[in-house]
N, C-alpha and C positions, 0 to 999 in steps of 0.2 A: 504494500500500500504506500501510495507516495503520499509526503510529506506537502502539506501546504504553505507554503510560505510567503511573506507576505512579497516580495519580490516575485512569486514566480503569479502571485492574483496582481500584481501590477502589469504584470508582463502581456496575462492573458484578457486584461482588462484593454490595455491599449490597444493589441491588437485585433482584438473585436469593434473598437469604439472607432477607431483612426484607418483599416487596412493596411499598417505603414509597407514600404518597401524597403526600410531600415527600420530598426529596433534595435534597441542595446538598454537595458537596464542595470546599473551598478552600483551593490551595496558597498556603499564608501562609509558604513560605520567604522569598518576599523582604524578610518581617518581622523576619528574622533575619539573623547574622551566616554564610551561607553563598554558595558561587559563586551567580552568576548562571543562572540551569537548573534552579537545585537542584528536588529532591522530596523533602523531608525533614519539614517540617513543615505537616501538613494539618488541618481543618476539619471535623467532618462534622455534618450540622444533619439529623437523621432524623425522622419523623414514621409510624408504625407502627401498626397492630393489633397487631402480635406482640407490642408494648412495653406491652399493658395488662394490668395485676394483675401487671406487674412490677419490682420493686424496683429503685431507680437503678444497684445496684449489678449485679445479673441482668442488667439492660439492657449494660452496658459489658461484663460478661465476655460475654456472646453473640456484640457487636460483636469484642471480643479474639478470640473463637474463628475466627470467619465471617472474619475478616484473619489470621490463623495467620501465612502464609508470608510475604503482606507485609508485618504487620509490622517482619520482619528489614531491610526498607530504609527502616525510618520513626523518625526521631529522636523527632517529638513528635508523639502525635492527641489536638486536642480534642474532646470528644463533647457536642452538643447532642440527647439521646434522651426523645421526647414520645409520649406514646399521641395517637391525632387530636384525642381534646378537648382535653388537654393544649397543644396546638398549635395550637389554634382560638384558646385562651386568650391565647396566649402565644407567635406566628408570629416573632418577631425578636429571637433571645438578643444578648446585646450584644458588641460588636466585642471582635478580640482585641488586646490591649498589645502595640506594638510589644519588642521584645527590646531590654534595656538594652545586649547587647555590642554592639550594632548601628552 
């Protein structure tokens, strides 16, 4: 029986909500100052039709909407959201800064 985790219901959540033809989700807790397991601060690098002719801001509340419930167990999401040429242009936003309290 697999395990559910809150990474692989984000994973499966976007790609229901978005179609992407990129996905990448990455638990970066261990970046941070939490237990060892943690699920708390994630990554999402999307690449979408849905995201064209839409404003950076449009794009992140959809993703906000489309995660509703999970976000109640997610301290922090970065959001990398590209239309595909967007993303043709520009495949690899840049790493995240480890956490000072770390």
């Amino acid at each position: 029986m697999a395990i559910n985790t809150i990474q692989l219901s984000i994973e499966s959540v976007l790609e229901k909500s978005f179609k992407p033809i990129y996905l990448e989700v990455v638990n970066e807790s261990s970046m941070h100052n939490v237990p060892d397991g943690s699920e708390s601060h994630f990554k999402v690098i999307i690449a979408s039709e849905a995201f064209t002719e839409l404003s950076l801001i449009k794009r992140h509340q959809s993703v906000y909407k489309a995660l509703n419930g999970i976000m109640d167990n997610i301290h922090a999401l970065s959001m990398h959201l590209y239309d595909s040429d967007e993303y043709k242009s520009n495949p690899s936003p840049a790493d995240s800064p480890d956490c000072a309290n770390k």
